[in-house]
DRENROPA-8436 format. One record per atom (N, C-alpha, C, O): residue number from 1; residue in one letter; atom name; x, y, z. Coordinates in steps of 0.001 Angstrom, whole numbers, always signed. Layout:
<nodes>
+-----+------+------+---------+---------+---------+
| pos | code | site |      c1 |      c2 |      c3 |
+-----+------+------+---------+---------+---------+
| NUM |    a |   CA |       X |       Y |       Z |
...
+-----+------+------+---------+---------+---------+
</nodes>
This chain:
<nodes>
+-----+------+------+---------+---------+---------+
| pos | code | site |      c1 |      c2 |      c3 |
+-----+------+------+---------+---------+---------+
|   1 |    x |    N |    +825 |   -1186 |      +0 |
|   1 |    x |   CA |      +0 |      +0 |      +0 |
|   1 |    x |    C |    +869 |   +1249 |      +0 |
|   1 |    x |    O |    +470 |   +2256 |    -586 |
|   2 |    x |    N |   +1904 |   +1230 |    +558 |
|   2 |    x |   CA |   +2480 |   +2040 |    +636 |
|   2 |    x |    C |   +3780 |   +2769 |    -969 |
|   2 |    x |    O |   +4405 |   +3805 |   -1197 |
|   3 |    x |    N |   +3570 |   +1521 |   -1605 |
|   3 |    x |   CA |   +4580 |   +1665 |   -2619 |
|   3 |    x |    C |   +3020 |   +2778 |   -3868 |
|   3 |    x |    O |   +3195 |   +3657 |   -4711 |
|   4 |    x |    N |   +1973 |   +2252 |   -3461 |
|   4 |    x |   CA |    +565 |   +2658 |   -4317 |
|   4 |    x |    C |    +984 |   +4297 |   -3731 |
|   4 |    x |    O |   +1262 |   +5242 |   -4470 |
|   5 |    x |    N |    +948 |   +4326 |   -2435 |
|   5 |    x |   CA |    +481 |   +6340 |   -1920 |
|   5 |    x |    C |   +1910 |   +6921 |   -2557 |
|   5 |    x |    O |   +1901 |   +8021 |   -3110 |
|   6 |    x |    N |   +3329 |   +6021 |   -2445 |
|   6 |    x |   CA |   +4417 |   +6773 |   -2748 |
|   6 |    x |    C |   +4356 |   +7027 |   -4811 |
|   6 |    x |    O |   +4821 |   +7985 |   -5429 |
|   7 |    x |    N |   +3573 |   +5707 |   -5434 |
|   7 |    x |   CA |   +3311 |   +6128 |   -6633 |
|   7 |    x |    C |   +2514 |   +7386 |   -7082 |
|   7 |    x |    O |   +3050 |   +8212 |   -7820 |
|   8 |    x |    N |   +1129 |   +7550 |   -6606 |
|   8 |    x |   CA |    +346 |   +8752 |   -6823 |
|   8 |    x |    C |    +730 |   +9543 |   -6289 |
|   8 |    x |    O |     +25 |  +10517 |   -6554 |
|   9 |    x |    N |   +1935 |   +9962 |   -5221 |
|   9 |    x |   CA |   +2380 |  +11340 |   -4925 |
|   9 |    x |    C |   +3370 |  +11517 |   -6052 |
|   9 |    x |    O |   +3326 |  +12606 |   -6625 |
|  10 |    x |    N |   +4518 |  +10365 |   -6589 |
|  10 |    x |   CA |   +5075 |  +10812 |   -7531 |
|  10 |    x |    C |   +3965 |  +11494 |   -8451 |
|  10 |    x |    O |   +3796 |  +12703 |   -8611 |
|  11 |    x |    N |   +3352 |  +10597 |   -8935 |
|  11 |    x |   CA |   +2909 |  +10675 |  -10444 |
|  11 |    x |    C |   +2416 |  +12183 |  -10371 |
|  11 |    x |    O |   +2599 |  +12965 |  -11303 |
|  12 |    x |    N |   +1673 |  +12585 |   -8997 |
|  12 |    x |   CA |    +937 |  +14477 |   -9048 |
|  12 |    x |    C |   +2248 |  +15373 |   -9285 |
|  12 |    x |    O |   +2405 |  +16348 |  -10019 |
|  13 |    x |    N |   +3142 |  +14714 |   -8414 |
|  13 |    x |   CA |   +4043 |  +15920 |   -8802 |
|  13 |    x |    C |   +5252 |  +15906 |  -10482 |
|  13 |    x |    O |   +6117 |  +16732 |  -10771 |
|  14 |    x |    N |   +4806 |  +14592 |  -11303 |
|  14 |    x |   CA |   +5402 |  +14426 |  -12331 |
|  14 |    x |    C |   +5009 |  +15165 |  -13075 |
|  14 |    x |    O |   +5778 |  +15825 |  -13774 |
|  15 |    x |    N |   +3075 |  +15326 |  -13182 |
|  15 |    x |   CA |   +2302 |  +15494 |  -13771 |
|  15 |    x |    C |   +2253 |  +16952 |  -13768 |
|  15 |    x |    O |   +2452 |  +17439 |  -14882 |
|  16 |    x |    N |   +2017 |  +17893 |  -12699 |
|  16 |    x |   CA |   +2275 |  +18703 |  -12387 |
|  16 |    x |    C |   +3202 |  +19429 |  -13283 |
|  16 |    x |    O |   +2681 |  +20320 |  -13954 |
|  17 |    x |    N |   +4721 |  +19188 |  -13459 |
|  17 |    x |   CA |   +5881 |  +19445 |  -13713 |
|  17 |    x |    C |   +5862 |  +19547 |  -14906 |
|  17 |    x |    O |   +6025 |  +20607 |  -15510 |
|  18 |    x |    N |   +5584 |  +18051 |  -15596 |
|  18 |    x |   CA |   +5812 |  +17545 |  -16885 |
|  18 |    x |    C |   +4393 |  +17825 |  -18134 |
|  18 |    x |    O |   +4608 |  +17911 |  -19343 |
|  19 |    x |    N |   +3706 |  +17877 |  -17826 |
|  19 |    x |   CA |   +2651 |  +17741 |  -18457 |
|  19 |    x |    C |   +2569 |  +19359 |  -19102 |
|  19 |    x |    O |   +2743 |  +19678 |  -20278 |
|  20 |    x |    N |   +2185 |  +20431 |  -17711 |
|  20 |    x |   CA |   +2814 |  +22335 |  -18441 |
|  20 |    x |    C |   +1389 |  +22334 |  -19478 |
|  20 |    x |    O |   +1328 |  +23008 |  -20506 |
|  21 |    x |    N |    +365 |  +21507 |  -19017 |
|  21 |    x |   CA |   -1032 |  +21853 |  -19272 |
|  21 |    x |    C |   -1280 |  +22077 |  -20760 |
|  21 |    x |    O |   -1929 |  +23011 |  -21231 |
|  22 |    x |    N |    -625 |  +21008 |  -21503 |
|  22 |    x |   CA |    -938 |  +20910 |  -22998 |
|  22 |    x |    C |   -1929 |  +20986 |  -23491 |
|  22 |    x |    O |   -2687 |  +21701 |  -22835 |
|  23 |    x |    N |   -2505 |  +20460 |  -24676 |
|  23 |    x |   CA |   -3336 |  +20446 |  -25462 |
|  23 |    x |    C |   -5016 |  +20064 |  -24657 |
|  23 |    x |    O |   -6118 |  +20550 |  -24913 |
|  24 |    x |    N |   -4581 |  +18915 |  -23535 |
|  24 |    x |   CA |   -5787 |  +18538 |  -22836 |
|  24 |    x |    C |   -5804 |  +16695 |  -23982 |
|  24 |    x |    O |   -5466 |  +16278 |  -25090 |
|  25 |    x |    N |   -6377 |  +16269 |  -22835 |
|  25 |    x |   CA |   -6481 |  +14726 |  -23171 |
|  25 |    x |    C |   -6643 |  +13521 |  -22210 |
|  25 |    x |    O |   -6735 |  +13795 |  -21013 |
|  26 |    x |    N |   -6687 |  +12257 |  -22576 |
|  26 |    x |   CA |   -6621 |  +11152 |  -21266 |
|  26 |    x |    C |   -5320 |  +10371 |  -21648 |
|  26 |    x |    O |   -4623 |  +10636 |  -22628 |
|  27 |    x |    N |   -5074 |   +9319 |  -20692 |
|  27 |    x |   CA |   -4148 |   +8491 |  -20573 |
|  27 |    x |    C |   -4468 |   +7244 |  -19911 |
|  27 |    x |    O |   -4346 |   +7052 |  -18701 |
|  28 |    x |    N |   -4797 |   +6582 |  -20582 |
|  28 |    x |   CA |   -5020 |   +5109 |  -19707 |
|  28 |    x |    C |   -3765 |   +3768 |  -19606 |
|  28 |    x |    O |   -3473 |   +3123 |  -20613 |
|  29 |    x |    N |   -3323 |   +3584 |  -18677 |
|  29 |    x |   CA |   -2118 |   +2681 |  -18377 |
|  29 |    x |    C |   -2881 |   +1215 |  -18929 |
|  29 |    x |    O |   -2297 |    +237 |  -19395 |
|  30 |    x |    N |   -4259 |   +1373 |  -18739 |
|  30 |    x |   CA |   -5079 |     +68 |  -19043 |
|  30 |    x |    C |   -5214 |    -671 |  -20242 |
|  30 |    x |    O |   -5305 |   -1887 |  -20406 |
|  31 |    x |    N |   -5212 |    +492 |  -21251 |
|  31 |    x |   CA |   -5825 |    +212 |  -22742 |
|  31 |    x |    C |   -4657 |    +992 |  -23451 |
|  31 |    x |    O |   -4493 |    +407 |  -24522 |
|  32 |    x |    N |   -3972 |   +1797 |  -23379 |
|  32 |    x |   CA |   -3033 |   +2577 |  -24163 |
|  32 |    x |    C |   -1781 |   +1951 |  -23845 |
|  32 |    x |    O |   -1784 |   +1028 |  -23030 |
|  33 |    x |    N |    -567 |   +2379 |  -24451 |
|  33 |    x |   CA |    +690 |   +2213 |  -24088 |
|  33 |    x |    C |   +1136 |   +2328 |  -22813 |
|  33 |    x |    O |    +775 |   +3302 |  -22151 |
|  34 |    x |    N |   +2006 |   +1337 |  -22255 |
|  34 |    x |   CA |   +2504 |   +1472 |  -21172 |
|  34 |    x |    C |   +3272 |   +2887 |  -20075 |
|  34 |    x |    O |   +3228 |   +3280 |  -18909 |
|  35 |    x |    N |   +4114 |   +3331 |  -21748 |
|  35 |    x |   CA |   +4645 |   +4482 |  -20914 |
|  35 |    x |    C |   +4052 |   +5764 |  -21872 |
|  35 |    x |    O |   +3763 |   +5788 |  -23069 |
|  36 |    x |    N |   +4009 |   +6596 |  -21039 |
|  36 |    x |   CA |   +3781 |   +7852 |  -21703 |
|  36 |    x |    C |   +5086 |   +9066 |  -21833 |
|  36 |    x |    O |   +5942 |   +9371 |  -21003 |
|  37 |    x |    N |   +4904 |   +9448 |  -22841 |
|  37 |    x |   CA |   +5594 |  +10702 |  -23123 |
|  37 |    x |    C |   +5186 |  +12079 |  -22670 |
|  37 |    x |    O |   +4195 |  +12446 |  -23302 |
|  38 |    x |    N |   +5576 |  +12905 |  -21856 |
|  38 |    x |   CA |   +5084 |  +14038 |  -21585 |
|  38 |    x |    C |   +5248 |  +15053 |  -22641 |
|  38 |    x |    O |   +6399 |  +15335 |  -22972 |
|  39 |    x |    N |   +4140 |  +15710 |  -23282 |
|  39 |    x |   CA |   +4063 |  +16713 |  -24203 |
|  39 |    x |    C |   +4700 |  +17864 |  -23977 |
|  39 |    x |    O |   +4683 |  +18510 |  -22928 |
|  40 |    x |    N |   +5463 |  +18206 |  -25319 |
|  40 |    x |   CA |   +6646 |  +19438 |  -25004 |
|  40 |    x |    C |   +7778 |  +18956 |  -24186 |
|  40 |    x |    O |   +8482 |  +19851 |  -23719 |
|  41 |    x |    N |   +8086 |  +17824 |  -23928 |
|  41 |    x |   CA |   +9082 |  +17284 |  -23020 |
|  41 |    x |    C |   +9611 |  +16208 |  -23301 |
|  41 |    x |    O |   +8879 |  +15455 |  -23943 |
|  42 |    x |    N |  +10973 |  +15701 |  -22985 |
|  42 |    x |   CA |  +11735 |  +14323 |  -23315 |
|  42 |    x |    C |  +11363 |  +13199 |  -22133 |
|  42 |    x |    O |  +11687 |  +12042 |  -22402 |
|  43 |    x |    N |  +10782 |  +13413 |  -20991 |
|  43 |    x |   CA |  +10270 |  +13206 |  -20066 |
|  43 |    x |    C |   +9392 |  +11863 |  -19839 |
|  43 |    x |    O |   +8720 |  +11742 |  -20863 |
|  44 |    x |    N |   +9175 |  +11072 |  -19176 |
|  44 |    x |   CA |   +8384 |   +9763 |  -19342 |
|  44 |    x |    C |   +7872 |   +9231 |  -18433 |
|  44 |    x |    O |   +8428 |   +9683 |  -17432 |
|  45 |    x |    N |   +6880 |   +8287 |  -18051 |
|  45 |    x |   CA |   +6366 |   +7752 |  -16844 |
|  45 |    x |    C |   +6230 |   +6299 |  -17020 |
|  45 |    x |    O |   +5492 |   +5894 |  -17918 |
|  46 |    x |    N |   +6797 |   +5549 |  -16340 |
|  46 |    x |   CA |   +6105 |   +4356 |  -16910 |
|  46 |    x |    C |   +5566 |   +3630 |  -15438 |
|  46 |    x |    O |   +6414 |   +3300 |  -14608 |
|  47 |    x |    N |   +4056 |   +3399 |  -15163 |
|  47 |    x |   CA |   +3311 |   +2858 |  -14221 |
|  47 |    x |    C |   +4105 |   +1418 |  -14066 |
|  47 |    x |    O |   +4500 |    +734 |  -15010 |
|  48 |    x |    N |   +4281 |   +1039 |  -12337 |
|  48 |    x |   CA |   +4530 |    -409 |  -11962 |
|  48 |    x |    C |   +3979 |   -1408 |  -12650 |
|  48 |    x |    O |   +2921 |   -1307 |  -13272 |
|  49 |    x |    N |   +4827 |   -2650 |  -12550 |
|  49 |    x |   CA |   +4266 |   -3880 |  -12602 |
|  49 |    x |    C |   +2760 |   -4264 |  -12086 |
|  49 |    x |    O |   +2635 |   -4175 |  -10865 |
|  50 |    x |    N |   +1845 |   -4588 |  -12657 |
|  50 |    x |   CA |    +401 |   -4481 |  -12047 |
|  50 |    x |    C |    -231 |   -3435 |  -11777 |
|  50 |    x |    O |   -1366 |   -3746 |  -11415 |
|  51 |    x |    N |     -29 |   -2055 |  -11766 |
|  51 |    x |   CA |    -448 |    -365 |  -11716 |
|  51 |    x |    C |    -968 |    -235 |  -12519 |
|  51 |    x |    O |    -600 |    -742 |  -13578 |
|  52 |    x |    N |   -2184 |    +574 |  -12420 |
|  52 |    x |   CA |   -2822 |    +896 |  -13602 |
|  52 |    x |    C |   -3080 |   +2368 |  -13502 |
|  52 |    x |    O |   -3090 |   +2810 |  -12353 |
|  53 |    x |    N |   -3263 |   +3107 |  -14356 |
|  53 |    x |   CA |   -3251 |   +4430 |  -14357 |
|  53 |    x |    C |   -4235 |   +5086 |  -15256 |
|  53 |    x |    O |   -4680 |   +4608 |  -16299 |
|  54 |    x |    N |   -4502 |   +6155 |  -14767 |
|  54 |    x |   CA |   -5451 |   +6491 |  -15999 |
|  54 |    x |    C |   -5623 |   +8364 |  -15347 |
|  54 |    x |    O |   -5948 |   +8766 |  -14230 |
|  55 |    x |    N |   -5298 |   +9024 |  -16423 |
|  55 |    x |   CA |   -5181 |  +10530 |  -16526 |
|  55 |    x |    C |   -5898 |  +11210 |  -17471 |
|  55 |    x |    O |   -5989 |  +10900 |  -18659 |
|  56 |    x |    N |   -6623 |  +12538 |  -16689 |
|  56 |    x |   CA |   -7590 |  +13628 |  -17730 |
|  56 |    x |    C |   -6638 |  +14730 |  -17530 |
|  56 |    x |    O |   -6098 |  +14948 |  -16445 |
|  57 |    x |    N |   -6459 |  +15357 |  -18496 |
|  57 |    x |   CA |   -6417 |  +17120 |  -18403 |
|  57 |    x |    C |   -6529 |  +17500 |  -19128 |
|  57 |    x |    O |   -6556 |  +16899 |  -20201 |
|  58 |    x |    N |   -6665 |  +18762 |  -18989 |
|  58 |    x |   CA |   -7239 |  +20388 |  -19967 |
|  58 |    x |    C |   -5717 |  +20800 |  -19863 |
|  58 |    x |    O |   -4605 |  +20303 |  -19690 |
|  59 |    x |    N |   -6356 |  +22032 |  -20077 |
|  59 |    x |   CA |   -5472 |  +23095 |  -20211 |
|  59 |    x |    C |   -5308 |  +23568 |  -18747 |
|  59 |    x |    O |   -4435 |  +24436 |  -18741 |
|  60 |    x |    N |   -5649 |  +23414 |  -17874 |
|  60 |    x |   CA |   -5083 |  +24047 |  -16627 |
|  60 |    x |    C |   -5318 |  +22909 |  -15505 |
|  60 |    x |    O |   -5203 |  +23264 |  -14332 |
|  61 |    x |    N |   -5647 |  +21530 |  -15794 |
|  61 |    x |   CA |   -5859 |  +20817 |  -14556 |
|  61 |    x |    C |   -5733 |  +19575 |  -15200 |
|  61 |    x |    O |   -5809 |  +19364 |  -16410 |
|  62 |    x |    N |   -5452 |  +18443 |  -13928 |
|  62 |    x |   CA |   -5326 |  +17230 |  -14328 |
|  62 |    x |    C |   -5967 |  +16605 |  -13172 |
|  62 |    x |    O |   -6061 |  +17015 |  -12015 |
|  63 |    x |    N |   -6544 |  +15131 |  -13922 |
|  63 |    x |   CA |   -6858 |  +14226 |  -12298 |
|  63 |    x |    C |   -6430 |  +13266 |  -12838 |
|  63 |    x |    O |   -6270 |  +13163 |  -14054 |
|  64 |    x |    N |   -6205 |  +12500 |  -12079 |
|  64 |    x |   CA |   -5017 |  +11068 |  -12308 |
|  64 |    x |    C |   -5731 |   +9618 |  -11373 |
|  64 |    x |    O |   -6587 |  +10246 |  -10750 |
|  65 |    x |    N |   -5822 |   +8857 |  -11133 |
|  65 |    x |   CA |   -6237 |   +7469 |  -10540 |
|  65 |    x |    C |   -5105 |   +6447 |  -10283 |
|  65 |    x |    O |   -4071 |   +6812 |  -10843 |
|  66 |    x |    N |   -5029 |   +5764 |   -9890 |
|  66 |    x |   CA |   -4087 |   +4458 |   -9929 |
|  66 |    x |    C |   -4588 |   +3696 |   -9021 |
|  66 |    x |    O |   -5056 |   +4072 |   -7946 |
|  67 |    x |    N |   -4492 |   +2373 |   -9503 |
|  67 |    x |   CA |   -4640 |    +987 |   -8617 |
|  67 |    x |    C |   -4137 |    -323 |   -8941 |
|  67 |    x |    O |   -4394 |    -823 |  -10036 |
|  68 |    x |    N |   -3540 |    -835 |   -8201 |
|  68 |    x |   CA |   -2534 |   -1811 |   -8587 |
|  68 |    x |    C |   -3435 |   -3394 |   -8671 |
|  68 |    x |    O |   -3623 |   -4003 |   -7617 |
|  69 |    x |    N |   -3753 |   -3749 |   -9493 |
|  69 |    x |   CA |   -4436 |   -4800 |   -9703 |
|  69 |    x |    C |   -4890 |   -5679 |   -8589 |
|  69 |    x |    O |   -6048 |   -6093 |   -8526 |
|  70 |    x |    N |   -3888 |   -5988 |   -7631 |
|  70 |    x |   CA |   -4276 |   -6759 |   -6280 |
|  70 |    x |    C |   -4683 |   -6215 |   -5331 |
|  70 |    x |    O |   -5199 |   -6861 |   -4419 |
|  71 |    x |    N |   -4550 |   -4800 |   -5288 |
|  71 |    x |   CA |   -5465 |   -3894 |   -4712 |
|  71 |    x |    C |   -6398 |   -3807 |   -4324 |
|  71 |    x |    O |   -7109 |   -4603 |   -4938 |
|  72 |    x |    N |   -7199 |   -3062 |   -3282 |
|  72 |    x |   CA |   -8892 |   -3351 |   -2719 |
|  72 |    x |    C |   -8411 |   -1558 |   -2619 |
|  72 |    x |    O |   -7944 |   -1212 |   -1534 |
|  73 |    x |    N |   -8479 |    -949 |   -3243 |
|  73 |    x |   CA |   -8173 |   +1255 |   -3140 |
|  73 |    x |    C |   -7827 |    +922 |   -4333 |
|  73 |    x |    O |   -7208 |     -11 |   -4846 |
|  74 |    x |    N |   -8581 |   +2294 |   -4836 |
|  74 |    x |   CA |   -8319 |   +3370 |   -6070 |
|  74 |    x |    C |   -7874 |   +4707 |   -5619 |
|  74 |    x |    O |   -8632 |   +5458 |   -5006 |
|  75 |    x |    N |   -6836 |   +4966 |   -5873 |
|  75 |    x |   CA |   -6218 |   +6624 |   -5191 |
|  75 |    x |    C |   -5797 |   +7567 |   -6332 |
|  75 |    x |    O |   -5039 |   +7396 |   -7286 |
|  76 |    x |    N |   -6747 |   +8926 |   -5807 |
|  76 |    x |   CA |   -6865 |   +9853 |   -6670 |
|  76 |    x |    C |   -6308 |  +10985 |   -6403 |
|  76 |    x |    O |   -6210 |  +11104 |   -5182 |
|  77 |    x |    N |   -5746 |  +12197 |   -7165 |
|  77 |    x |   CA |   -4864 |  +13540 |   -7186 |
|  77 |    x |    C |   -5309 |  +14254 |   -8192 |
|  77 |    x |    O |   -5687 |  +13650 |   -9196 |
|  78 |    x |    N |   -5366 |  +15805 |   -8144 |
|  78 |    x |   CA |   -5481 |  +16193 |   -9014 |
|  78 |    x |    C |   -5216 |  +17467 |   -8589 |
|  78 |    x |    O |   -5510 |  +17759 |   -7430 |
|  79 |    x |    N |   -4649 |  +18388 |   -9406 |
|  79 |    x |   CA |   -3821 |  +19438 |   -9687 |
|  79 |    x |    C |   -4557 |  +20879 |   -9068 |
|  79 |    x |    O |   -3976 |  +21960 |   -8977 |
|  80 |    x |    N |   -5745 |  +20651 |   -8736 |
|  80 |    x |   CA |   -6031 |  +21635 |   -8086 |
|  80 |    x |    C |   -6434 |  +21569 |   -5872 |
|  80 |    x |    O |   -7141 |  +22217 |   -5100 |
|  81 |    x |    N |   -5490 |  +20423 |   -5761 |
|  81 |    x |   CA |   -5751 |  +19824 |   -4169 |
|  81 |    x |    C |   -4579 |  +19698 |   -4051 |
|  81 |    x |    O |   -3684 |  +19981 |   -4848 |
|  82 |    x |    N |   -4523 |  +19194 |   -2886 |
|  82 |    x |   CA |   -3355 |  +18602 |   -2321 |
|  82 |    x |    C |   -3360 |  +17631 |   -1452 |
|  82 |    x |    O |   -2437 |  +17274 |    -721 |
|  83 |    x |    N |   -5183 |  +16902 |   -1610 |
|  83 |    x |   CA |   -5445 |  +16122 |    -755 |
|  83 |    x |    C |   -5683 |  +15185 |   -2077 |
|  83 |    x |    O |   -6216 |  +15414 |   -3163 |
|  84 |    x |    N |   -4906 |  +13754 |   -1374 |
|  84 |    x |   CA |   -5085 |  +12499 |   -1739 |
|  84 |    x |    C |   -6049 |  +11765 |   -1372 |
|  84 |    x |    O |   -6100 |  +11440 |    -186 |
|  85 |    x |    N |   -7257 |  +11229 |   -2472 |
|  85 |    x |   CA |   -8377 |  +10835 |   -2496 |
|  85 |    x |    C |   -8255 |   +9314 |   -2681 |
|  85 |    x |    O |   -7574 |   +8937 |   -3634 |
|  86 |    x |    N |   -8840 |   +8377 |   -1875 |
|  86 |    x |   CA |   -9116 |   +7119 |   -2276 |
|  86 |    x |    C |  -10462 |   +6600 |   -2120 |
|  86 |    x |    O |  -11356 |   +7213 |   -1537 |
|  87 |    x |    N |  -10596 |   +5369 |   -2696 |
|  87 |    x |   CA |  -12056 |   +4797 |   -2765 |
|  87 |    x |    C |  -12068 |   +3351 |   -3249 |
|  87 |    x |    O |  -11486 |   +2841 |   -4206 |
|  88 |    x |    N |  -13027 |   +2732 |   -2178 |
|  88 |    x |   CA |  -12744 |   +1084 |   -2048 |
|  88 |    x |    C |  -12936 |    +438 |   -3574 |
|  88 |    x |    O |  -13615 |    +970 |   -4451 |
|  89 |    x |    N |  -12315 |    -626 |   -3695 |
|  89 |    x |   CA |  -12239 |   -1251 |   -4844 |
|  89 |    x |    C |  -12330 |   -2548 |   -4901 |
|  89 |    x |    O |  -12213 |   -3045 |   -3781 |
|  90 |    x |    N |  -12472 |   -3227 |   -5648 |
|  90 |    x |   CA |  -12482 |   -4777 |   -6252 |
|  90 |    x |    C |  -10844 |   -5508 |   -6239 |
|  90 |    x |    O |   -9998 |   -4998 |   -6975 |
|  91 |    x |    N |  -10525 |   -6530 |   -5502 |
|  91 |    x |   CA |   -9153 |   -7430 |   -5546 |
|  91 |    x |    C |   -9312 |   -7639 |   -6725 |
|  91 |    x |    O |  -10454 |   -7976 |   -7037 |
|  92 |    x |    N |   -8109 |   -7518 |   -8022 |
|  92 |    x |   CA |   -7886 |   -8238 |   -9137 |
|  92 |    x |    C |   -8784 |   -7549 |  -10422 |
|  92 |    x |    O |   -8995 |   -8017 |  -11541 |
|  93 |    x |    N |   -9225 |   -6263 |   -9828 |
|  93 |    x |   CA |   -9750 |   -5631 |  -11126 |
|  93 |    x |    C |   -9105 |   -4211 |  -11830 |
|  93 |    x |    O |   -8243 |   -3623 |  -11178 |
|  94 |    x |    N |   -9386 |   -3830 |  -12741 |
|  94 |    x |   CA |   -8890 |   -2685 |  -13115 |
|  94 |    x |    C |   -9176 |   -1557 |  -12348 |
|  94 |    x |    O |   -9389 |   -1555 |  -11135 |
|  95 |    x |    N |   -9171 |    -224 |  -13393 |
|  95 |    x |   CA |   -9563 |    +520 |  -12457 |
|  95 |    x |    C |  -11287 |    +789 |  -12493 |
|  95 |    x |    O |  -11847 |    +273 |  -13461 |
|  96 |    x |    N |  -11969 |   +1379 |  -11740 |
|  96 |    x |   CA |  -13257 |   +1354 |  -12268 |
|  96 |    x |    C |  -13993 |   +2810 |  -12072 |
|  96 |    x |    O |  -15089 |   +3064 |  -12571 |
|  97 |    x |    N |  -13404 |   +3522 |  -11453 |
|  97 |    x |   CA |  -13523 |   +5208 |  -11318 |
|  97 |    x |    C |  -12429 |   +6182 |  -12183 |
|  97 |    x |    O |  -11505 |   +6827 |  -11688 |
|  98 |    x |    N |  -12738 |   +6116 |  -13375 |
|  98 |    x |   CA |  -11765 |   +7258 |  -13898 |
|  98 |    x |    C |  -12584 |   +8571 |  -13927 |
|  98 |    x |    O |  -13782 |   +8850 |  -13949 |
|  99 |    x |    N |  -11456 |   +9233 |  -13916 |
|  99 |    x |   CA |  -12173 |  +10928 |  -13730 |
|  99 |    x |    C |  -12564 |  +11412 |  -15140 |
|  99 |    x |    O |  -12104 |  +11435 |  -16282 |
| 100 |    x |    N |  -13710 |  +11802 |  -14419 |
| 100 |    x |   CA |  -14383 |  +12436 |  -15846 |
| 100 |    x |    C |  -13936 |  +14436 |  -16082 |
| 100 |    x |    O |  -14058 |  +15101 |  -17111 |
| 101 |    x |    N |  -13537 |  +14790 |  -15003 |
| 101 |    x |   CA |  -13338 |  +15843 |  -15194 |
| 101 |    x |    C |  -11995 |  +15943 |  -14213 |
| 101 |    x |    O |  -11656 |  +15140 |  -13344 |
| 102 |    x |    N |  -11269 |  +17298 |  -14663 |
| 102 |    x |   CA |   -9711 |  +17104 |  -14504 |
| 102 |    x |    C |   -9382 |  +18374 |  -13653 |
| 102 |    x |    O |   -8625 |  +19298 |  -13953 |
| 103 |    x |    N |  -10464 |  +18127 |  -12011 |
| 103 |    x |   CA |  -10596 |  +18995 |  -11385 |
| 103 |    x |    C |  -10897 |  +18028 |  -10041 |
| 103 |    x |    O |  -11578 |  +17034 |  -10295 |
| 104 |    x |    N |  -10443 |  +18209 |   -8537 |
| 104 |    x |   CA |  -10792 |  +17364 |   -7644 |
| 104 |    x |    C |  -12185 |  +17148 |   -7783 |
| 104 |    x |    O |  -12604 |  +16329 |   -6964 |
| 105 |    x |    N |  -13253 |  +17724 |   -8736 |
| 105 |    x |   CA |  -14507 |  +17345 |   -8610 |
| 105 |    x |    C |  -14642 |  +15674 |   -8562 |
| 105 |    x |    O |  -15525 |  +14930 |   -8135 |
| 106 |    x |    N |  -13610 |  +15488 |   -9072 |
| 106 |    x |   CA |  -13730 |  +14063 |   -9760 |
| 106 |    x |    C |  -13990 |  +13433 |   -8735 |
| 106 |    x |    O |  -14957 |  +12680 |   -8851 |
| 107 |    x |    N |  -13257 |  +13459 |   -7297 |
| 107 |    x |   CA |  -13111 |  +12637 |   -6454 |
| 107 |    x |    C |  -14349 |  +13101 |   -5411 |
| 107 |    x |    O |  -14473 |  +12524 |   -4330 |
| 108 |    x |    N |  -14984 |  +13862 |   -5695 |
| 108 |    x |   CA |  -16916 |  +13545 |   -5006 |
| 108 |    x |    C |  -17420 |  +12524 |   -4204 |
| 108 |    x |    O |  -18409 |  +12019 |   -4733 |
| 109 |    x |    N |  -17145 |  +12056 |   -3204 |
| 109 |    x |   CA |  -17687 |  +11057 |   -2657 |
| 109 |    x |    C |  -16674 |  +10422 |   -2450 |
| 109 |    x |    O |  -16976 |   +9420 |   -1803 |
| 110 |    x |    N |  -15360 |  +10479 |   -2705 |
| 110 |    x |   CA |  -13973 |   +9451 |   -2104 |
| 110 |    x |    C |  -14182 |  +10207 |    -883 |
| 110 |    x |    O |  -14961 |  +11124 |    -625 |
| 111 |    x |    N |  -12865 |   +9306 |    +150 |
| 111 |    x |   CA |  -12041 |   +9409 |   +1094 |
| 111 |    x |    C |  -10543 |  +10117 |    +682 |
| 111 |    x |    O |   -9915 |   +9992 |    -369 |
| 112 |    x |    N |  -10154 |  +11027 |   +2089 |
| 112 |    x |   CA |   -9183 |  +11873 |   +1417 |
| 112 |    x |    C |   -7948 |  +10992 |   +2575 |
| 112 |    x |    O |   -8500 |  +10510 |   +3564 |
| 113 |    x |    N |   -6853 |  +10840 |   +2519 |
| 113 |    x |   CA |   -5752 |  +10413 |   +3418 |
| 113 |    x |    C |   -5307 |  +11534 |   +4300 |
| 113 |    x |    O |   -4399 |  +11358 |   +5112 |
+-----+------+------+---------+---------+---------+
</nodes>
């Protein structure tokens, strides 16, 4: 659990950094390529063994998810908080809450750490 909270604090502050609020788009670790390229940047992420990831942003915000397949938490961040959101989950499934909008709205009804 702990390697999951030290992943989604990286990934906010990668995202944060790297990302510089491009074009706007998603990212799914699930269905897309493993690693991503950060836009305007040489920069890269590539989610753990069993991690799954999945990212929205615009132009000025991002929300991000991750859950590691053996997991029972989905833990959420997003660029306008600084509170880390989680929410109970399924052992052995993907993810099943991706953010629809790329604003802590997303996380509505999670738990914050």
């Amino acid at each position: 659990m702990k390697k999951i909270i030290i992943l989604v604090i990286a990934l906010s502050f990668a995202l944060g950094a790297a990302i510089a609020f491009a074009a706007g788009g998603t990212w799914n670790s699930s269905t897309d390529v493993t690693t991503i390229t950060f836009p305007g940047s040489s920069q890269t992420f590539q989610a753990s063994r069993n991690v799954k990831v999945y990212v929205i942003d615009d132009t000025t915000h991002y929300a991000a998810v991750s859950k590691h397949l053996n997991g029972d938490r989905e833990f959420g961040v997003s660029a306008d908080s600084t509170t880390i959101y989680w929410t109970a989950a399924t052992t052995g499934t993907n993810i099943s809450a991706s953010p629809s909008v790329s604003t802590s709205a997303a996380f509505s009804g999670w738990n914050s750490l």
